[in-house]
C-alpha positions in Angstrom: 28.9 67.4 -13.4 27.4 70.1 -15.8 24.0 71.4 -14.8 23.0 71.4 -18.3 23.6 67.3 -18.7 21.1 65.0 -16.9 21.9 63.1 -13.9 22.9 59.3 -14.7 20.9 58.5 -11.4 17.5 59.4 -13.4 18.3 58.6 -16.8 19.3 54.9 -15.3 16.1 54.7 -13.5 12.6 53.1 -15.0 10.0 54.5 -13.7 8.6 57.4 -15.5 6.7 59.3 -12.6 10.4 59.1 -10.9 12.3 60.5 -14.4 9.9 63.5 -14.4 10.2 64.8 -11.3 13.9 64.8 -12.0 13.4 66.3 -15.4 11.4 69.2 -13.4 14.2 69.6 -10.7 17.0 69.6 -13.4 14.8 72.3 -15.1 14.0 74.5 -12.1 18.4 74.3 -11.5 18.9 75.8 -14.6 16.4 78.4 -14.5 17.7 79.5 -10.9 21.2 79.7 -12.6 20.0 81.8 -15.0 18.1 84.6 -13.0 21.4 84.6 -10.8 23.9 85.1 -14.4 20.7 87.8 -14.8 21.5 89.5 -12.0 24.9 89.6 -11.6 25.0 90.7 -15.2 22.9 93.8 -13.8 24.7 94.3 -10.9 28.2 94.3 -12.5 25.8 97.0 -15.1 25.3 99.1 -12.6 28.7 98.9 -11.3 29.9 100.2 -14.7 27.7 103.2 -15.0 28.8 104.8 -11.8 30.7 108.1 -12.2 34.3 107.9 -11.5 35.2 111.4 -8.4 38.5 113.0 -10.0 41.9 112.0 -8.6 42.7 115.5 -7.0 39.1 115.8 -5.3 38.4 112.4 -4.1 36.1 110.1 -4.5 32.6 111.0 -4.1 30.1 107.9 -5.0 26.3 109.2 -5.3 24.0 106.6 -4.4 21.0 107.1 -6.5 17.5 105.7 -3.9 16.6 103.8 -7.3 19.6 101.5 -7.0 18.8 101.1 -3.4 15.5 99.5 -4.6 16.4 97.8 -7.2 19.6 96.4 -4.6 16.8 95.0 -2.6 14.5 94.0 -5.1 17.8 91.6 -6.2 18.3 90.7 -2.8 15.2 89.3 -2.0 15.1 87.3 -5.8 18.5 86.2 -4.2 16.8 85.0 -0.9 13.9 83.5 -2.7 16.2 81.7 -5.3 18.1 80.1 -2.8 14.8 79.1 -1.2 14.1 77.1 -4.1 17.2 75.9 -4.4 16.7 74.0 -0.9 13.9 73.0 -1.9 14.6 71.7 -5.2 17.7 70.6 -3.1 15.6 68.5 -1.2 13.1 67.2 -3.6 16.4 65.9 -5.2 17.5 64.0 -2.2 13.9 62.8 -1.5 13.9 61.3 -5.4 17.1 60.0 -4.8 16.3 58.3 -1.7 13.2 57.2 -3.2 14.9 56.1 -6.6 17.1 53.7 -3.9 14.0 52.5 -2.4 12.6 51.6 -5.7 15.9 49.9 -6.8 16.3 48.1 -3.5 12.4 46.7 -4.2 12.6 46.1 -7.1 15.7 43.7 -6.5 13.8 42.4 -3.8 10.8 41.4 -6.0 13.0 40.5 -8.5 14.3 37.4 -5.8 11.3 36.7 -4.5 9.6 36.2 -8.1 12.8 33.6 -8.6 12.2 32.0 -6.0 8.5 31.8 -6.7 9.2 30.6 -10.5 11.3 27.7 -8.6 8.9 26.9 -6.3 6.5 27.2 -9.0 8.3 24.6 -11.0 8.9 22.3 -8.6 5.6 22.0 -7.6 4.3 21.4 -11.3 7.2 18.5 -11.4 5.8 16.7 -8.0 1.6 17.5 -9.4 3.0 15.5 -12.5 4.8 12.5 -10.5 1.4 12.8 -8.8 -0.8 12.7 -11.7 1.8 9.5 -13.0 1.3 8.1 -9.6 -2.4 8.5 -9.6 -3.1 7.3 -13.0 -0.9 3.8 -11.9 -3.0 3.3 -9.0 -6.4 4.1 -11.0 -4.8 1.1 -13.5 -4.2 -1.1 -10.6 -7.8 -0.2 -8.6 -9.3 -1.3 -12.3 -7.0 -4.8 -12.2 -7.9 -5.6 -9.1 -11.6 -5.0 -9.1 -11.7 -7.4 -12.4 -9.9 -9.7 -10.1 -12.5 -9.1 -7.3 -15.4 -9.1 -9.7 -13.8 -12.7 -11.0 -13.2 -14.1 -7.3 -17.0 -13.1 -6.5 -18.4 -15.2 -9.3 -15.8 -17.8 -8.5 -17.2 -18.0 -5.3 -20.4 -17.9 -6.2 -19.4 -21.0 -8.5 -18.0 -23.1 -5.4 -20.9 -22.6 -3.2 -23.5 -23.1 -6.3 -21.0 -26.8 -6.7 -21.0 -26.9 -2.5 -24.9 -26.8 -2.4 -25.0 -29.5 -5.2 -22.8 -31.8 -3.6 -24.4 -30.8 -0.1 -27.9 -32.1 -1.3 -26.2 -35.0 -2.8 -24.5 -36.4 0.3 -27.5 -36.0 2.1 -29.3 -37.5 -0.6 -26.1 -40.7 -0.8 -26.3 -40.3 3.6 -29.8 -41.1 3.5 -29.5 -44.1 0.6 -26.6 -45.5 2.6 -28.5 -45.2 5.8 -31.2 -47.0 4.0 -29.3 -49.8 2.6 -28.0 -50.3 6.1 -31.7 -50.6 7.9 -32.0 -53.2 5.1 -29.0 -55.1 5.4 -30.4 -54.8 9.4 -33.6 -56.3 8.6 -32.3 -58.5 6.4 -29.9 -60.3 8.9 -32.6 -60.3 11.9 -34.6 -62.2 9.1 -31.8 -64.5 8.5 -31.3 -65.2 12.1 -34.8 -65.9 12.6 -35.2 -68.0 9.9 -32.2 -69.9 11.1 -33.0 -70.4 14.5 -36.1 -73.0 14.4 -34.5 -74.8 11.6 -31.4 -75.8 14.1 -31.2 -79.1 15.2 -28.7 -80.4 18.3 -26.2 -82.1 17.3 -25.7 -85.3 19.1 -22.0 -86.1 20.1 -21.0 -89.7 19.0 -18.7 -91.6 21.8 -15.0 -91.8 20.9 -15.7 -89.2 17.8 -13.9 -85.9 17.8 -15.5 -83.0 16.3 -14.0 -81.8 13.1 -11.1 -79.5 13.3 -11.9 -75.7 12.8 -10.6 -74.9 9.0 -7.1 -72.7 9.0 -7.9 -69.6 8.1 -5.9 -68.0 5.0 -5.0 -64.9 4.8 -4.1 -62.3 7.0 -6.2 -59.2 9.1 -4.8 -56.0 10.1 -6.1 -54.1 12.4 -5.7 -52.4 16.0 -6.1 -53.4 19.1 -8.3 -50.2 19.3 -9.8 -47.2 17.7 -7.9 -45.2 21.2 -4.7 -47.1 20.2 -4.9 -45.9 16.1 -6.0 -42.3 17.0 -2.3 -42.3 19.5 -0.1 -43.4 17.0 -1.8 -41.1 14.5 -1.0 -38.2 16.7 2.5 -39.6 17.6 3.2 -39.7 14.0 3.6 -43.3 13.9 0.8 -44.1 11.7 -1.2 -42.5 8.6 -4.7 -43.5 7.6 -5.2 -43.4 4.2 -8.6 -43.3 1.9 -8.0 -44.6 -1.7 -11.1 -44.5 -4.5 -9.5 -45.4 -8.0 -6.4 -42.5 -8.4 -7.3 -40.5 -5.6 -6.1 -40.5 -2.0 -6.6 -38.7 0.9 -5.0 -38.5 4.2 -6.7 -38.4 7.7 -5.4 -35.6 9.9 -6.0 -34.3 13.4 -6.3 -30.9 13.0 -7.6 -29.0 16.4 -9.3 -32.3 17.5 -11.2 -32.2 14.0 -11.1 -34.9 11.5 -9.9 -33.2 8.1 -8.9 -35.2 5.2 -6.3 -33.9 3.0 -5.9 -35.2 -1.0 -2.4 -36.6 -1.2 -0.7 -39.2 -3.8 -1.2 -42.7 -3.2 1.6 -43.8 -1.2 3.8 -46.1 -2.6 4.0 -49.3 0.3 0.2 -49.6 2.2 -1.3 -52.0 4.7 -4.7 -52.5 3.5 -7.5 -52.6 6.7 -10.5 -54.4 6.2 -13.7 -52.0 6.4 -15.4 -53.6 9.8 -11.9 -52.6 11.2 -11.8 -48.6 10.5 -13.8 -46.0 13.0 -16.7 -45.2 12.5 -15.9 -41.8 13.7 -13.4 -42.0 9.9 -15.4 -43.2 7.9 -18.7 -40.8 8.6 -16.3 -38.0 8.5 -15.1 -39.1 4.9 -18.6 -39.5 3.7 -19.3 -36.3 4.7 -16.2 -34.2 3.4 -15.2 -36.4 0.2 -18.6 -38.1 -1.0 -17.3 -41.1 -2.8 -19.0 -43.5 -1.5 -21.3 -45.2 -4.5 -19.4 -44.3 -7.5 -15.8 -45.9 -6.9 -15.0 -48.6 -4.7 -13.0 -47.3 -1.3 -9.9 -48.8 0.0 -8.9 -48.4 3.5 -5.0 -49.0 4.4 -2.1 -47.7 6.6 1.0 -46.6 6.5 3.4 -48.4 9.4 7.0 -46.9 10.4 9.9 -49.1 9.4 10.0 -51.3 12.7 6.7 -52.2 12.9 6.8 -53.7 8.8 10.0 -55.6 9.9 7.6 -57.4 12.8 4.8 -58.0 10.3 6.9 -59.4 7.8 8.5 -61.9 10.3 5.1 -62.8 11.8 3.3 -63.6 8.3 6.3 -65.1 7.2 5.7 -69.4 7.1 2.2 -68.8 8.0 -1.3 -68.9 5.5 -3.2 -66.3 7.9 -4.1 -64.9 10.6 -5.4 -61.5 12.8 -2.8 -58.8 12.8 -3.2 -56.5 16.6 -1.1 -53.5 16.2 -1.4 -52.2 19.9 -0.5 -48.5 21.2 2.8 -48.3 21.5 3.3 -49.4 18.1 4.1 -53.4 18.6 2.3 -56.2 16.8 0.4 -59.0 18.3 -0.6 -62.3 15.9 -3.9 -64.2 16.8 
């Protein structure tokens, strides 16, 4: 390569501090080429000027002492020129090596700031599935606290309705418990109005007394309320509380009475009132709270077997009491 052309290593390079130093170095080359050209231009001067001894008397060279001087004077330009050209030497190789260095970072920066940009971008992708994520999930807190704020005042509404038709069976408990001490009263009145007004009745010789009239019609019931409640739990039997369209159900649930709104079955035994539990029908007065506005109708539902055995024992009879005992048979009386 030409001293006078600049290195491709520095004229490839970026980095300005870097391209001046090698400007400097390429200049500081030059110039020590040129005092060396100066002074072996001189010396091959010199060389030329020297008298030339005659063939026939031999060669006799004068060495003038201002040559000597100016010998060493060149010599030690020569020694300090080549001093600078190590160092320039070695200014070159430590730009060089630094000029590497600088490539080999700046490749290196140049991946890392890749791989920055990608991990950059990624992460703005997963803040924006975020952000979509968060703003569903604001949407749905905002549907489902109108739903709340709807089931509060719905609930508010039932137990509003639940004290109303709390203070009105306790108001219908306490007519119906006074209607009964009436009805009470009124009987022990009956009987003791009835009582002095009886006279004996005197038995005639060779009369019979009247027969007792047949009865007509016939009364279901059990044999007792321990005999209902097993076949209730065996499944046997259903209880069923019918005011106008509605019906509901007696179940045992936890040993609790709970009475459940059904349809009205399609084939019922009707009971006669005297003949259900008490037990049933305080626990329906208190849950359902129909008593006084619709009339109640108490009746069964009996398996298959059981109907078969009622229809043969009221069949060719007007009446009669009905005994359905625990295990599920059927007594007549």
């Amino acid at each position: 390569m030409s001293p006078f052309q600049p290195s491709p290593l520095f004229s490839y390079h970026s980095n300005p501090s870097l391209f001046d130093d090698a400007e400097m170095l390429q200049t500081d080359v030059m110039r020590f080429f040129a005092v060396l050209c100066l002074c072996l231009m001189a010396i091959f001067a010199l060389v030329k000027t020297l008298p030339m001894a005659p063939p026939d008397t031999g060669a006799t060279m004068v060495k003038p002492a201002d040559l000597k001087a100016d010998a060493k004077v060149l010599q030690e330009k020569i020694v300090a020129l080549k001093e600078n050209l190590e160092a320039v030497q070695s200014r070159n190789l430590a730009a060089t090596a630094a000029a590497e260095h600088t490539s080999a970072q700046a490749i290196e920066a140049a991946k890392t700031e890749e791989t920055v940009r990608g991990r950059v971008a990624k992460a703005k992708q997963e803040l924006e599935k975020l952000s979509q994520t968060l703003g569903d999930t604001r949407r749905e807190i905002e549907v489902q606290e109108i739903k709340l704020v709807q089931l509060l005042e719905d609930i508010d509404d039932k137990r509003r309705v639940g004290a109303d038709l709390k203070i009105q069976i306790e108001k219908e408990t306490q007519t119906l418990t006074e209607i009964r001490e009436k009805i009470d009263r009124v009987k022990v009145k009956l009987d003791q109005n009835q009582k002095p007004h009886q006279k004996p009745v005197k038995k005639s010789p060779g009369v019979r007394p009247p027969p007792e009239p047949v009865q007509k019609g016939f009364t279901l019931r059990f044999a007792s309320d321990e005999a209902l409640e097993k076949l209730i739990l065996d499944g046997k039997v259903n209880v069923y509380a019918i005011a106008g369209k509605n019906a509901w159900r007696l179940k045992l649930s936890s040993d609790r009475l709970v009475y459940v709104a059904v349809e009205i079955p399609r084939q019922i035994y009707e009971m006669e009132t005297p003949t259900v539990p008490l037990e049933y029908a305080a626990v329906f007065q208190r849950q359902i709270a129909v008593f006084g506005r619709r009339p109640l109708t108490w009746g069964v539902t009996l398996p298959g077997r059981t109907a078969d055995v009622i229809h043969q024992l009221v069949n060719g009879r007007e009446g009669g009491d009905l005994i359905i005992t625990a295990d599920g048979e059927v007594r007549s009386k």
